[in-house]
mmCIF file as Biopython writes it, N, C-alpha, C and O atoms, coordinates in Angstrom:
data_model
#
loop_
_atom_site.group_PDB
_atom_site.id
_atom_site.type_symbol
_atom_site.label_atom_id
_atom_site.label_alt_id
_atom_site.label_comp_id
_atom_site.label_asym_id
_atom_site.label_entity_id
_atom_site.label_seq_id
_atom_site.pdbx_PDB_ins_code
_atom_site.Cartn_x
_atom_site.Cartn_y
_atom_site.Cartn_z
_atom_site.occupancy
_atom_site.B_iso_or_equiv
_atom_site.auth_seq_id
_atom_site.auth_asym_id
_atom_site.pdbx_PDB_model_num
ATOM 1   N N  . UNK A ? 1  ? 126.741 115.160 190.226 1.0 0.0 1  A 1 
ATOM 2   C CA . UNK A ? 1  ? 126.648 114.026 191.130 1.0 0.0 1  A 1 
ATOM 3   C C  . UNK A ? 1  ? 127.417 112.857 190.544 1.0 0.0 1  A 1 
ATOM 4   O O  . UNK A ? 1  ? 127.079 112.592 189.390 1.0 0.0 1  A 1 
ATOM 5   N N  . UNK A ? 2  ? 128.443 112.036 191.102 1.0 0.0 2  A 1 
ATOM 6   C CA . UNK A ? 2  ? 128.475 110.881 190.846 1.0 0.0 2  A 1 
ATOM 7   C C  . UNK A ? 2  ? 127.891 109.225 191.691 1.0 0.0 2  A 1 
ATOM 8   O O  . UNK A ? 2  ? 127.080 108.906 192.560 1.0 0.0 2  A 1 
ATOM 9   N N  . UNK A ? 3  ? 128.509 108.800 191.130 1.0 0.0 3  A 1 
ATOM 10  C CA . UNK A ? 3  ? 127.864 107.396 191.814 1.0 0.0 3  A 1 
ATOM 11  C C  . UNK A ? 3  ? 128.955 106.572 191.582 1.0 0.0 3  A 1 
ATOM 12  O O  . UNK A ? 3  ? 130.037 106.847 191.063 1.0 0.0 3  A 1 
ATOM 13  N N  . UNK A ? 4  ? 128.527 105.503 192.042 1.0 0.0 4  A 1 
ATOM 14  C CA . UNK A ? 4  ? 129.910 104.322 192.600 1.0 0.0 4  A 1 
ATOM 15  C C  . UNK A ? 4  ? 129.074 103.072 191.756 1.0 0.0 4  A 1 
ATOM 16  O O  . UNK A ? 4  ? 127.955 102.585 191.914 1.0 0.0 4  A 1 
ATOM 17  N N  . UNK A ? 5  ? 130.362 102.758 190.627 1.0 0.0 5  A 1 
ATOM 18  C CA . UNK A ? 5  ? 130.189 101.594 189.596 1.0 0.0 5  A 1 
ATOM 19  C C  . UNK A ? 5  ? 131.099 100.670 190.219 1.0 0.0 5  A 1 
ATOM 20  O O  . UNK A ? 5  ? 132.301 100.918 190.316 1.0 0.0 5  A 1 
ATOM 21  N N  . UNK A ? 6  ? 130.457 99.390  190.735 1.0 0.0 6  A 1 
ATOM 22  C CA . UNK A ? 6  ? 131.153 98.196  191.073 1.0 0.0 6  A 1 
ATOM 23  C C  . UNK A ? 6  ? 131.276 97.431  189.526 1.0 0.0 6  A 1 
ATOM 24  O O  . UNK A ? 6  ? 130.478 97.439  188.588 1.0 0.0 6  A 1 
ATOM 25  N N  . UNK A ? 7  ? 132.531 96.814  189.664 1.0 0.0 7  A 1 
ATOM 26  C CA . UNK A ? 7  ? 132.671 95.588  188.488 1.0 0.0 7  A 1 
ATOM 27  C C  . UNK A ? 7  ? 133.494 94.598  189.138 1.0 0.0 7  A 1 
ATOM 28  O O  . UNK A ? 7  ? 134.561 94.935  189.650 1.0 0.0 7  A 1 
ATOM 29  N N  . UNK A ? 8  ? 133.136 93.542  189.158 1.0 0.0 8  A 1 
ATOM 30  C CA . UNK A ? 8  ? 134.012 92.184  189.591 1.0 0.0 8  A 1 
ATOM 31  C C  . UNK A ? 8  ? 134.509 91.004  188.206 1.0 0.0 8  A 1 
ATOM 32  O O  . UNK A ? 8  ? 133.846 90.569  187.264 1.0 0.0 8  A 1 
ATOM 33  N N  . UNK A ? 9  ? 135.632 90.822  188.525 1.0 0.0 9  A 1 
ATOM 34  C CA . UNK A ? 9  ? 135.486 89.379  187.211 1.0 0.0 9  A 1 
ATOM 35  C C  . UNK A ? 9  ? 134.856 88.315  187.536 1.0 0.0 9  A 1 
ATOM 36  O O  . UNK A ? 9  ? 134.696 87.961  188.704 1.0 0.0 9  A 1 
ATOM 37  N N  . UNK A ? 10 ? 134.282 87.474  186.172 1.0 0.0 10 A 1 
ATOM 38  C CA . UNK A ? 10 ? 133.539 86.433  186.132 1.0 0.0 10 A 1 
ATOM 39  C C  . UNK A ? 10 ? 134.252 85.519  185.010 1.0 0.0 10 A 1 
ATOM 40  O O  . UNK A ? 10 ? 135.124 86.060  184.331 1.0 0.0 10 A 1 
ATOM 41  N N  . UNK A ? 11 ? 133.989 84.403  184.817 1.0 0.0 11 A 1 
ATOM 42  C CA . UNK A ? 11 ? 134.101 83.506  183.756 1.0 0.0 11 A 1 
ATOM 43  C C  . UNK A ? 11 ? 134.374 84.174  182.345 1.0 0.0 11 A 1 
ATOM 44  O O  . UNK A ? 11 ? 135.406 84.236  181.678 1.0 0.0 11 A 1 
ATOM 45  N N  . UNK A ? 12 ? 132.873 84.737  182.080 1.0 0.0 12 A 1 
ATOM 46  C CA . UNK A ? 12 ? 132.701 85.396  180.775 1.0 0.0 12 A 1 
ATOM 47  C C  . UNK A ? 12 ? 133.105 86.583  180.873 1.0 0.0 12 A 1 
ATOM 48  O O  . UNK A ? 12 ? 132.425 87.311  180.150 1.0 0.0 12 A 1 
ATOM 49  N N  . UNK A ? 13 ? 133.909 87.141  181.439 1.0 0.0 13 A 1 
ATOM 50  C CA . UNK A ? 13 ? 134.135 88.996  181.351 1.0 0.0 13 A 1 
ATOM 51  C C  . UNK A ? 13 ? 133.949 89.303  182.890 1.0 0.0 13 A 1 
ATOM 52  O O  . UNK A ? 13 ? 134.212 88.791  183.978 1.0 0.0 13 A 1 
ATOM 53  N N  . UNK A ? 14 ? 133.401 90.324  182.411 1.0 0.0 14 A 1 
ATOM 54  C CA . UNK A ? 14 ? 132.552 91.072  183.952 1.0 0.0 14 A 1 
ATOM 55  C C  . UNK A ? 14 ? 131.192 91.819  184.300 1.0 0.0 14 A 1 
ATOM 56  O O  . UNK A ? 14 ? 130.396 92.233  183.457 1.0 0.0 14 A 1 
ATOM 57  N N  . UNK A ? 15 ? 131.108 91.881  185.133 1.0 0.0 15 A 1 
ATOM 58  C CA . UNK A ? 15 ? 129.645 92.135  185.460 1.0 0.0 15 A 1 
ATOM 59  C C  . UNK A ? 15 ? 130.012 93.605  186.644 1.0 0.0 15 A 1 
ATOM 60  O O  . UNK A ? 15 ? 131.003 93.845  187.334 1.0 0.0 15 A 1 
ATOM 61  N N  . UNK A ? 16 ? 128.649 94.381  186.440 1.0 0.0 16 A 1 
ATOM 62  C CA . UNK A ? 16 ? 129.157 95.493  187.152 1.0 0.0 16 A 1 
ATOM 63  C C  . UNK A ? 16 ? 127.136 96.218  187.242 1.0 0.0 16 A 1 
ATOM 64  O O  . UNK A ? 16 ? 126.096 95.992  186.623 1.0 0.0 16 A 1 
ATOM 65  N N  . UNK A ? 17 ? 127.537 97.050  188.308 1.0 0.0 17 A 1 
ATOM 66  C CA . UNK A ? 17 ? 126.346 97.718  189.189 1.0 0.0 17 A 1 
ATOM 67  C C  . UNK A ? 17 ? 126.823 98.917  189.210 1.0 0.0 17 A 1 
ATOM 68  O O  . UNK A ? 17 ? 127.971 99.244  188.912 1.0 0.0 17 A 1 
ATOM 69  N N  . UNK A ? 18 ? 125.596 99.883  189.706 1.0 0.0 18 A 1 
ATOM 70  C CA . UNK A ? 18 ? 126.437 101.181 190.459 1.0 0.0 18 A 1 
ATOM 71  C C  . UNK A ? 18 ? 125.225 100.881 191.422 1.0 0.0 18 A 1 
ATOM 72  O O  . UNK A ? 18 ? 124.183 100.290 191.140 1.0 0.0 18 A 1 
ATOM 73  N N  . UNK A ? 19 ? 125.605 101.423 192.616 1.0 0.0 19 A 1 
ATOM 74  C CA . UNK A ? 19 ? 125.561 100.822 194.252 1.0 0.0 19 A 1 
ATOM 75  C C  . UNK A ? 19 ? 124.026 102.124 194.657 1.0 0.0 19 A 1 
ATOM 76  O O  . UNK A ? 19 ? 123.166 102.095 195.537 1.0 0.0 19 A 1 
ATOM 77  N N  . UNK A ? 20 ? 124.250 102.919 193.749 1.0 0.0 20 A 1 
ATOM 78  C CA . UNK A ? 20 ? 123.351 104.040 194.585 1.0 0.0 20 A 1 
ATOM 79  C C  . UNK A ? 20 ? 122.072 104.069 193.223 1.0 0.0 20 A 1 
ATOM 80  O O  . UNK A ? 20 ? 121.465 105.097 192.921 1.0 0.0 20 A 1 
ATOM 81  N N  . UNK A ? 21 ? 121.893 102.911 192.637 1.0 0.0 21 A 1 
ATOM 82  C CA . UNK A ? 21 ? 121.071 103.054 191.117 1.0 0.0 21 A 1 
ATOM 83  C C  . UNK A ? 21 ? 120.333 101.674 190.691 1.0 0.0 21 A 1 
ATOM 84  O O  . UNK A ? 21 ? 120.410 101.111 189.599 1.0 0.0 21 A 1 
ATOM 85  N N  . UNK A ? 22 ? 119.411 101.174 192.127 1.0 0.0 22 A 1 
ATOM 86  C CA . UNK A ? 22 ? 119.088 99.989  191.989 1.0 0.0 22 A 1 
ATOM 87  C C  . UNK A ? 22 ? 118.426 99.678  190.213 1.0 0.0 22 A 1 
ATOM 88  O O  . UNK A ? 22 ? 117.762 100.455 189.527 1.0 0.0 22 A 1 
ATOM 89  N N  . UNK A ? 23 ? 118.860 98.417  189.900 1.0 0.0 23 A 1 
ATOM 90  C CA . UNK A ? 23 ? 118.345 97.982  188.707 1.0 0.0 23 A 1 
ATOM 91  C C  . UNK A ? 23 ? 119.311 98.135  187.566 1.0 0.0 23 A 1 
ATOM 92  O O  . UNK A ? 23 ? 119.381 97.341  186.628 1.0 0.0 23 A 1 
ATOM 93  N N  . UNK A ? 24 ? 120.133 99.333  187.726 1.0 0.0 24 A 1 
ATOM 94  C CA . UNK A ? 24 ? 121.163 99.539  186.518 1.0 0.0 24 A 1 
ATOM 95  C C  . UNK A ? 24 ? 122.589 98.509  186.873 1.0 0.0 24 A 1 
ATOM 96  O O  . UNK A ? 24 ? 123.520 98.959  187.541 1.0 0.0 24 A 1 
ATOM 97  N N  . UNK A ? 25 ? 122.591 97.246  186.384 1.0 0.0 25 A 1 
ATOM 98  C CA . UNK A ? 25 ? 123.696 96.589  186.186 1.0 0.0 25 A 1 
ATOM 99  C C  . UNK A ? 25 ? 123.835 95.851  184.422 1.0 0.0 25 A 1 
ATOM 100 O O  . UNK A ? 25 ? 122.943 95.788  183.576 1.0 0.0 25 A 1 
ATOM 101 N N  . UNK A ? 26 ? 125.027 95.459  184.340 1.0 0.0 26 A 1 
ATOM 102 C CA . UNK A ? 26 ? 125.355 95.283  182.853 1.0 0.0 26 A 1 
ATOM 103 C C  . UNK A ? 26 ? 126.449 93.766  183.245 1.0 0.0 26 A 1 
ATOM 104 O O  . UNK A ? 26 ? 126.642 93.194  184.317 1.0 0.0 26 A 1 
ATOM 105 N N  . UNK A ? 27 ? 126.891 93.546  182.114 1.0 0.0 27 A 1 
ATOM 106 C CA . UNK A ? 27 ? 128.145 92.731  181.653 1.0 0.0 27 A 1 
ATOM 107 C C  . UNK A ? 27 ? 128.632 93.344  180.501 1.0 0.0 27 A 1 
ATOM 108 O O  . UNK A ? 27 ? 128.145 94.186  179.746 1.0 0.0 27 A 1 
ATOM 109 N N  . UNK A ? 28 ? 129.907 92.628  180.524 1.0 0.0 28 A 1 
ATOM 110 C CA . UNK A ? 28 ? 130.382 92.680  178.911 1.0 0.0 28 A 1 
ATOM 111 C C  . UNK A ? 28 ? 131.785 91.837  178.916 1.0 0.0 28 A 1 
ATOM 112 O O  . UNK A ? 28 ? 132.047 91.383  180.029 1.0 0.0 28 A 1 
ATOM 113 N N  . UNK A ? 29 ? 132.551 91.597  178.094 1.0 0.0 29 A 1 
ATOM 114 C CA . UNK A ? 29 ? 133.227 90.566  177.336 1.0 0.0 29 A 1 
ATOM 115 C C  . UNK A ? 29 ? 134.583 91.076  178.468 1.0 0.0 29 A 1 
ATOM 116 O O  . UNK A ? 29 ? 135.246 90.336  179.194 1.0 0.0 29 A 1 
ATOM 117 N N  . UNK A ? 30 ? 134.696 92.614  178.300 1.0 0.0 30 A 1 
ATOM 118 C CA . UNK A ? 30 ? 136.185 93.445  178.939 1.0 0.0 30 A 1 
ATOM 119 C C  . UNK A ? 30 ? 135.666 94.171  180.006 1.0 0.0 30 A 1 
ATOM 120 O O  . UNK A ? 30 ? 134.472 94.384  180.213 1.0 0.0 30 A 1 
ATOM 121 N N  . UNK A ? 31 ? 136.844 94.633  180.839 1.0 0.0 31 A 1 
ATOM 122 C CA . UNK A ? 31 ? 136.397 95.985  181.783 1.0 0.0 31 A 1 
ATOM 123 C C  . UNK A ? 31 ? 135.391 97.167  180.785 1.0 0.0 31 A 1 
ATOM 124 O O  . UNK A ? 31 ? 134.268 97.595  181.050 1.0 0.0 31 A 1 
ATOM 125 N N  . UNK A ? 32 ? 136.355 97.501  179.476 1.0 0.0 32 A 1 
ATOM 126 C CA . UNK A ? 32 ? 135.727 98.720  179.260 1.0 0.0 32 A 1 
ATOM 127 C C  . UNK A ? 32 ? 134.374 98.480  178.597 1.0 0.0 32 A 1 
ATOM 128 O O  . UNK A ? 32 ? 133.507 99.349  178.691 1.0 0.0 32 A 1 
ATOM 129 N N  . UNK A ? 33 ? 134.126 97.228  177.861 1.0 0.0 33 A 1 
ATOM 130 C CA . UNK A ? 33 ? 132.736 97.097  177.495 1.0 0.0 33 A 1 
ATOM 131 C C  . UNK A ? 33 ? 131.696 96.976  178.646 1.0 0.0 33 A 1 
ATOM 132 O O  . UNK A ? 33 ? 130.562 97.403  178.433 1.0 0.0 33 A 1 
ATOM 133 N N  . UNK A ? 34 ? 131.917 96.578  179.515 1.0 0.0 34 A 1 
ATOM 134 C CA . UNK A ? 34 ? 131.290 96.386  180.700 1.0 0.0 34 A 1 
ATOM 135 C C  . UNK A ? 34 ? 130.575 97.719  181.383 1.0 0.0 34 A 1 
ATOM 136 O O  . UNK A ? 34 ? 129.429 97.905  181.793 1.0 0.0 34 A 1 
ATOM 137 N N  . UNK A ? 35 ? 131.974 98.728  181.314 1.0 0.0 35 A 1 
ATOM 138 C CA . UNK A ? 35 ? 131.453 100.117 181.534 1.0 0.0 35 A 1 
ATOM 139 C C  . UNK A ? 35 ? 130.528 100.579 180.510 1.0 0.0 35 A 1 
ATOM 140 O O  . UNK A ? 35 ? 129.355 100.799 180.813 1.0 0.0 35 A 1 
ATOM 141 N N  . UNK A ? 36 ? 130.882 100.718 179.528 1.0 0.0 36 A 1 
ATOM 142 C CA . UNK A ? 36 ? 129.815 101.447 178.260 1.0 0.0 36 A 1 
ATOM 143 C C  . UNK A ? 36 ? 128.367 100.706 178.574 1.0 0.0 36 A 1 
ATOM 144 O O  . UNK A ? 36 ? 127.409 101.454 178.769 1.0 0.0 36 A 1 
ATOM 145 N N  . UNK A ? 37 ? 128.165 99.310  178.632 1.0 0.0 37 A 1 
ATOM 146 C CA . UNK A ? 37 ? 127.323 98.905  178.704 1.0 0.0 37 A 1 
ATOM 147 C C  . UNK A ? 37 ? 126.265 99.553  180.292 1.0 0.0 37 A 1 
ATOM 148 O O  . UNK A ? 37 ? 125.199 100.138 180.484 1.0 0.0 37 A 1 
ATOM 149 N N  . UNK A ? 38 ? 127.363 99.000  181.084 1.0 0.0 38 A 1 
ATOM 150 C CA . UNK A ? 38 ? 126.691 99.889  182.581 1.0 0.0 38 A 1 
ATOM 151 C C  . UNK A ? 38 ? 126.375 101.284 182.376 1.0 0.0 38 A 1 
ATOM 152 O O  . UNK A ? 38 ? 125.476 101.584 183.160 1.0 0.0 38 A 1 
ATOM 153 N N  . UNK A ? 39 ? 126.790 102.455 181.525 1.0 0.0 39 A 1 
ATOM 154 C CA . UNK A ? 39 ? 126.546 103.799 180.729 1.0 0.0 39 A 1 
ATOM 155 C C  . UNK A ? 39 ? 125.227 103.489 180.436 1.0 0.0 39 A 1 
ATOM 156 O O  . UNK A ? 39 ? 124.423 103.904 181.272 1.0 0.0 39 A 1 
ATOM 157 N N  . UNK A ? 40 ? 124.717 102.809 179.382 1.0 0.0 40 A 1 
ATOM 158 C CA . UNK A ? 40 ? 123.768 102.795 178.858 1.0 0.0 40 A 1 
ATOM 159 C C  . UNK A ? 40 ? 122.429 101.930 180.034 1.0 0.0 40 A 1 
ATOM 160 O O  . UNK A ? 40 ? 121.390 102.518 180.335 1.0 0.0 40 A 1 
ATOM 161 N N  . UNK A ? 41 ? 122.710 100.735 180.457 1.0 0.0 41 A 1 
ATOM 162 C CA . UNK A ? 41 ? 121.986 100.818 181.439 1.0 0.0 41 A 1 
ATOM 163 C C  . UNK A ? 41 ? 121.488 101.708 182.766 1.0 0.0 41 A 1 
ATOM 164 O O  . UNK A ? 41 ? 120.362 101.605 183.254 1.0 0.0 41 A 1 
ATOM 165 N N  . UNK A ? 42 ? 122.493 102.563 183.236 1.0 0.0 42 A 1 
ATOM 166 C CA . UNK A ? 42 ? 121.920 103.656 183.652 1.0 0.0 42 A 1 
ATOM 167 C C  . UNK A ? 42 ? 120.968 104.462 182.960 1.0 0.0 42 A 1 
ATOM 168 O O  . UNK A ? 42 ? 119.885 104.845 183.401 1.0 0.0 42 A 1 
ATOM 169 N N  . UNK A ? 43 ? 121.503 104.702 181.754 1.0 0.0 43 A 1 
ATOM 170 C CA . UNK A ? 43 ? 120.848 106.019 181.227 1.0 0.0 43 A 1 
ATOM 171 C C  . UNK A ? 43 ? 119.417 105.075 180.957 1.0 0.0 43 A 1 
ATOM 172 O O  . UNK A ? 43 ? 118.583 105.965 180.795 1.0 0.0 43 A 1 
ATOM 173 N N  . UNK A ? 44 ? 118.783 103.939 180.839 1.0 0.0 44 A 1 
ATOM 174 C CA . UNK A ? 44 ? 117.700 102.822 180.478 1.0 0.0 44 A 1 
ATOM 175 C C  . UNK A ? 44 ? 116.976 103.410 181.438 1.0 0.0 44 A 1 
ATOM 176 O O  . UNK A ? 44 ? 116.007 104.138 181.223 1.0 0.0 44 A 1 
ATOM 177 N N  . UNK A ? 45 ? 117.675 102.947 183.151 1.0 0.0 45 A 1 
ATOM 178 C CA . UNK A ? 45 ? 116.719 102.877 184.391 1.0 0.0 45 A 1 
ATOM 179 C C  . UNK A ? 45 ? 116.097 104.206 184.381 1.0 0.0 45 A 1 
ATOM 180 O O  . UNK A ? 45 ? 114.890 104.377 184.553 1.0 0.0 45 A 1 
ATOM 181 N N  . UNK A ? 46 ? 117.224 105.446 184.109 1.0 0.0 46 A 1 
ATOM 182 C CA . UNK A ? 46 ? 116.619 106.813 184.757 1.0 0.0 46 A 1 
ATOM 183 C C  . UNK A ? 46 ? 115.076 106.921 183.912 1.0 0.0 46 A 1 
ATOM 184 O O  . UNK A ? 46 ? 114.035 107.101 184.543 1.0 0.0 46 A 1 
ATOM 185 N N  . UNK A ? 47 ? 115.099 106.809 182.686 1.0 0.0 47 A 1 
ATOM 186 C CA . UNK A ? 47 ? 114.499 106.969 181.829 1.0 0.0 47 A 1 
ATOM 187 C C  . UNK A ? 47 ? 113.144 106.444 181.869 1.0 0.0 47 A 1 
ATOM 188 O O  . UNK A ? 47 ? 112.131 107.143 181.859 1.0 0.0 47 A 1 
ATOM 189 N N  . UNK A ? 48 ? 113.184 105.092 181.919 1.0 0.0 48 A 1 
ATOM 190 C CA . UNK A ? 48 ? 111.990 104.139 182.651 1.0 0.0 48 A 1 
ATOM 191 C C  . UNK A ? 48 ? 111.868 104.731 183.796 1.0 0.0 48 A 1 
ATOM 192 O O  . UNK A ? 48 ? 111.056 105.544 183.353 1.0 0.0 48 A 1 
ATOM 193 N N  . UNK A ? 49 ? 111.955 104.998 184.758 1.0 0.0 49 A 1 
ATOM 194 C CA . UNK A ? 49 ? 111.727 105.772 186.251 1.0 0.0 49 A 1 
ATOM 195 C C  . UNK A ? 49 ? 110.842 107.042 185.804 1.0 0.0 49 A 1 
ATOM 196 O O  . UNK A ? 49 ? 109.788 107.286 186.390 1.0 0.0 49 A 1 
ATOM 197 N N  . UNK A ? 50 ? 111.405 108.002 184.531 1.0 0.0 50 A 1 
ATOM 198 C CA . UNK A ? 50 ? 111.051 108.984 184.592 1.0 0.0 50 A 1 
ATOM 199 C C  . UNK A ? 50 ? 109.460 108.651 184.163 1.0 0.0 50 A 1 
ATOM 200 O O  . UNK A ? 50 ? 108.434 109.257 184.472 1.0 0.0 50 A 1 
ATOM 201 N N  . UNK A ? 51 ? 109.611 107.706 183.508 1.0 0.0 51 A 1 
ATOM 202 C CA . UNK A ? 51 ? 108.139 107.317 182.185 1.0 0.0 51 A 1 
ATOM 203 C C  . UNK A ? 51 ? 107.320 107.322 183.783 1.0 0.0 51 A 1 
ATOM 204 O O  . UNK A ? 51 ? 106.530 108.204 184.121 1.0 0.0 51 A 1 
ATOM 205 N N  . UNK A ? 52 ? 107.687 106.217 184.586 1.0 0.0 52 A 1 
ATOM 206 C CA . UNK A ? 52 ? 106.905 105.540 185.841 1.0 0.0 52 A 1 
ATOM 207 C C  . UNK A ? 52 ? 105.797 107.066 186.789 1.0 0.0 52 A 1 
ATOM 208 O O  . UNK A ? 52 ? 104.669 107.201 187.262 1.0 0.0 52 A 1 
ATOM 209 N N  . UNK A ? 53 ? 107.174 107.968 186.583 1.0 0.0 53 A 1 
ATOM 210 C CA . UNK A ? 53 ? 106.985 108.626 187.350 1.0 0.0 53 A 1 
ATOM 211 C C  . UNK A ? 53 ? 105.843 109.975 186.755 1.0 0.0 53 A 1 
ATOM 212 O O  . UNK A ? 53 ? 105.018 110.773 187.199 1.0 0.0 53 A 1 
ATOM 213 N N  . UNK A ? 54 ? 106.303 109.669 185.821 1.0 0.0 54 A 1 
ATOM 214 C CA . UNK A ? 54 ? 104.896 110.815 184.873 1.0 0.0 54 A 1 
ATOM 215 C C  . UNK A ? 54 ? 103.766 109.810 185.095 1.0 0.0 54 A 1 
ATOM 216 O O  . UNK A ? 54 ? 102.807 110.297 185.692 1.0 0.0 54 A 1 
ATOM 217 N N  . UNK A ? 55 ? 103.646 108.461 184.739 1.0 0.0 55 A 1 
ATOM 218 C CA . UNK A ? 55 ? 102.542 108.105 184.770 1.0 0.0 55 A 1 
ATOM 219 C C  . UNK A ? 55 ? 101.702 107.758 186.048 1.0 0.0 55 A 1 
ATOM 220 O O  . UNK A ? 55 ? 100.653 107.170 186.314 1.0 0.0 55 A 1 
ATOM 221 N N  . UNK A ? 56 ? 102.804 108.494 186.769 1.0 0.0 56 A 1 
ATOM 222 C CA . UNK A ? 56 ? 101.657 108.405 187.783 1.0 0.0 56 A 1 
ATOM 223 C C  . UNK A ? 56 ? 101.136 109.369 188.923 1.0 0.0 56 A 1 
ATOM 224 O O  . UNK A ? 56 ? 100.623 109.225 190.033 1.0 0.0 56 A 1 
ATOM 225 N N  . UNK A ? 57 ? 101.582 110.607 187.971 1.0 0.0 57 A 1 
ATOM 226 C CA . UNK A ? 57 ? 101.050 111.760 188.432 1.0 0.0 57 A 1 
ATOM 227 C C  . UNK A ? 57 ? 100.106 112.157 187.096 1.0 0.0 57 A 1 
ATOM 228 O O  . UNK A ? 57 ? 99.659  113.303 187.129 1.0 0.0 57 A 1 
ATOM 229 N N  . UNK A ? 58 ? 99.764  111.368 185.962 1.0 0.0 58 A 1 
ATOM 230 C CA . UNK A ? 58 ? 98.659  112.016 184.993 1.0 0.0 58 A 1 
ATOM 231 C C  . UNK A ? 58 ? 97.335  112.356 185.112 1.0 0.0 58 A 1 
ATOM 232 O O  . UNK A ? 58 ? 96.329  111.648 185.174 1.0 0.0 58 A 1 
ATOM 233 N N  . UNK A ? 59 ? 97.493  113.619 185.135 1.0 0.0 59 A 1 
ATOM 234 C CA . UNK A ? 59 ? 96.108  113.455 185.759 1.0 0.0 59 A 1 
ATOM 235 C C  . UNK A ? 59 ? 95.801  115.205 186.536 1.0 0.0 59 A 1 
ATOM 236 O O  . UNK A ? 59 ? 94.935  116.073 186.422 1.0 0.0 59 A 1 
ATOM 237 N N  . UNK A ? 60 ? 97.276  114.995 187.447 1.0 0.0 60 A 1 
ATOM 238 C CA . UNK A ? 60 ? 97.330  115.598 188.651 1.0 0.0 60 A 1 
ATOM 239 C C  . UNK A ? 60 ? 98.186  116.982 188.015 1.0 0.0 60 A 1 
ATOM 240 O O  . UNK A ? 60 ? 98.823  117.025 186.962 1.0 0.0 60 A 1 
ATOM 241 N N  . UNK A ? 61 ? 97.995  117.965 188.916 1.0 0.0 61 A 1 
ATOM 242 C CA . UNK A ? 61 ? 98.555  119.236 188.254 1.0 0.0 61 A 1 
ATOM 243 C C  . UNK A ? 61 ? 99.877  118.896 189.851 1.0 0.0 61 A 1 
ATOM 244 O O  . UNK A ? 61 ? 99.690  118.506 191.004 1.0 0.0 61 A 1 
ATOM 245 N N  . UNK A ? 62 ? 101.296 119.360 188.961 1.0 0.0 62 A 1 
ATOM 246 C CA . UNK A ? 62 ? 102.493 118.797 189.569 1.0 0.0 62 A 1 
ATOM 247 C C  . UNK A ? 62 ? 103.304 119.638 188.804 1.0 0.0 62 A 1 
ATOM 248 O O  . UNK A ? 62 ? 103.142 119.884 187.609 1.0 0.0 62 A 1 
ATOM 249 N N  . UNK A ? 63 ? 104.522 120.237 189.815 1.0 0.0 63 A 1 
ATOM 250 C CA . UNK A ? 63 ? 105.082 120.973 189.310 1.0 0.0 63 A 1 
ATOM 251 C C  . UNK A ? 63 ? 106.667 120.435 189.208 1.0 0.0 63 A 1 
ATOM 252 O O  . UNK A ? 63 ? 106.998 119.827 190.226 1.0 0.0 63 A 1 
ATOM 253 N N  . UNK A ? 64 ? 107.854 120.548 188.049 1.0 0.0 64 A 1 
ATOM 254 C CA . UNK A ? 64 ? 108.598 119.883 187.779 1.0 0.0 64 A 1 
ATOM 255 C C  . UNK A ? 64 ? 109.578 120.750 187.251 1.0 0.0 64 A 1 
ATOM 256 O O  . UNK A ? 64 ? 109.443 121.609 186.379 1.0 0.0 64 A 1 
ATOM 257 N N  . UNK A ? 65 ? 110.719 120.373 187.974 1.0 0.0 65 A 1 
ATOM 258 C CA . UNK A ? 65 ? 112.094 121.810 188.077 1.0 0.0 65 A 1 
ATOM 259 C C  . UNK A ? 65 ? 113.226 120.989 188.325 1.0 0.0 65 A 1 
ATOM 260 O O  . UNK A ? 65 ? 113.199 119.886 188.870 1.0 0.0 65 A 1 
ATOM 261 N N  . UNK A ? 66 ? 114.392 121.694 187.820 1.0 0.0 66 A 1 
ATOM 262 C CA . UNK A ? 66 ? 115.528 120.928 187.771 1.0 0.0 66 A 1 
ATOM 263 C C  . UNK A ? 66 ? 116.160 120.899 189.046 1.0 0.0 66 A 1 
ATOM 264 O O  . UNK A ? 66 ? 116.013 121.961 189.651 1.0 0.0 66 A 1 
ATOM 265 N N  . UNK A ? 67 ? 116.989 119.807 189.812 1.0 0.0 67 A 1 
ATOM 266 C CA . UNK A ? 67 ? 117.357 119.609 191.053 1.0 0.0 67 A 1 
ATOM 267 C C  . UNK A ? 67 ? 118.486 118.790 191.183 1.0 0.0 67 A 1 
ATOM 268 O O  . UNK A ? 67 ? 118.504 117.560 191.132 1.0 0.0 67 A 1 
ATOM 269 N N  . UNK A ? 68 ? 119.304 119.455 191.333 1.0 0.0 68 A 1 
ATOM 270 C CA . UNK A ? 68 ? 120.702 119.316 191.480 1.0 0.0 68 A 1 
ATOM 271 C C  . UNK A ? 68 ? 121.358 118.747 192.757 1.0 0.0 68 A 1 
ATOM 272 O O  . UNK A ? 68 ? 121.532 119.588 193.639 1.0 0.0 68 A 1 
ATOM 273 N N  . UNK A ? 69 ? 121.748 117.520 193.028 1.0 0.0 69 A 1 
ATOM 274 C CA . UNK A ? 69 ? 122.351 116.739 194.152 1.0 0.0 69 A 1 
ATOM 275 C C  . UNK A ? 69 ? 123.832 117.535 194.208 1.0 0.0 69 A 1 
ATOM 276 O O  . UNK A ? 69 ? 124.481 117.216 195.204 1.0 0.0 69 A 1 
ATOM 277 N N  . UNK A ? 70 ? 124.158 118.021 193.770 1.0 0.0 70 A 1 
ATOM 278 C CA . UNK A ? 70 ? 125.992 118.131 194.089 1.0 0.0 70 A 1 
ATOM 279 C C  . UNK A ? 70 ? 126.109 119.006 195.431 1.0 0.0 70 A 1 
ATOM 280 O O  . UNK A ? 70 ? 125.552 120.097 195.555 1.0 0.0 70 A 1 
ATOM 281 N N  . UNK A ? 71 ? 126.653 118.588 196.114 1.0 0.0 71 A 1 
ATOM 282 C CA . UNK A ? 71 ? 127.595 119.100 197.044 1.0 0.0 71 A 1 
ATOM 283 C C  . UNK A ? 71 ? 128.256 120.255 197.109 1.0 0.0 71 A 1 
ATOM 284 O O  . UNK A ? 71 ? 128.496 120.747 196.006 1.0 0.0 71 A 1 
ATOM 285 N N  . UNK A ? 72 ? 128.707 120.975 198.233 1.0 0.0 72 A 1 
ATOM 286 C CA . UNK A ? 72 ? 129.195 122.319 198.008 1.0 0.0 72 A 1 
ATOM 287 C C  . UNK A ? 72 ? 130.241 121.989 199.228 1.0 0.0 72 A 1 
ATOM 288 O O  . UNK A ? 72 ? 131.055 122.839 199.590 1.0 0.0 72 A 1 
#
């Protein structure tokens, strides 16, 4: 799967989102720090989501399998 990373310039560098991954946006000084940084904020949100999402099935018997968005 991919997703769509917006970056615009600003004053200080740039600032950047990806459009389909509410919460994961970054800055940084350059384009490419900006990206690495938006890298790692993605990989933050999924992660926190995942925590969210265990905790709130604890408890509950739930079954959990890998699921693949890509396209054919």
């Amino acid at each position: 799967m991919q997703m769509t990373a917006v970056f615009m310039a600003c004053p200080e560098g740039f600032i950047g989102f990806i459009e389909e991954l509410p919460g994961a946006n970054s800055q940084g000084a350059t384009l490419d720090e900006a990206r690495a940084n938006l890298k790692e904020a993605a990989q933050m949100v999924l992660e926190a989501n995942r925590e969210l999402a265990k905790k709130s099935v604890a408890g509950q018997k739930v079954s959990r399998e890998p699921f693949d968005l890509a396209t054919k």
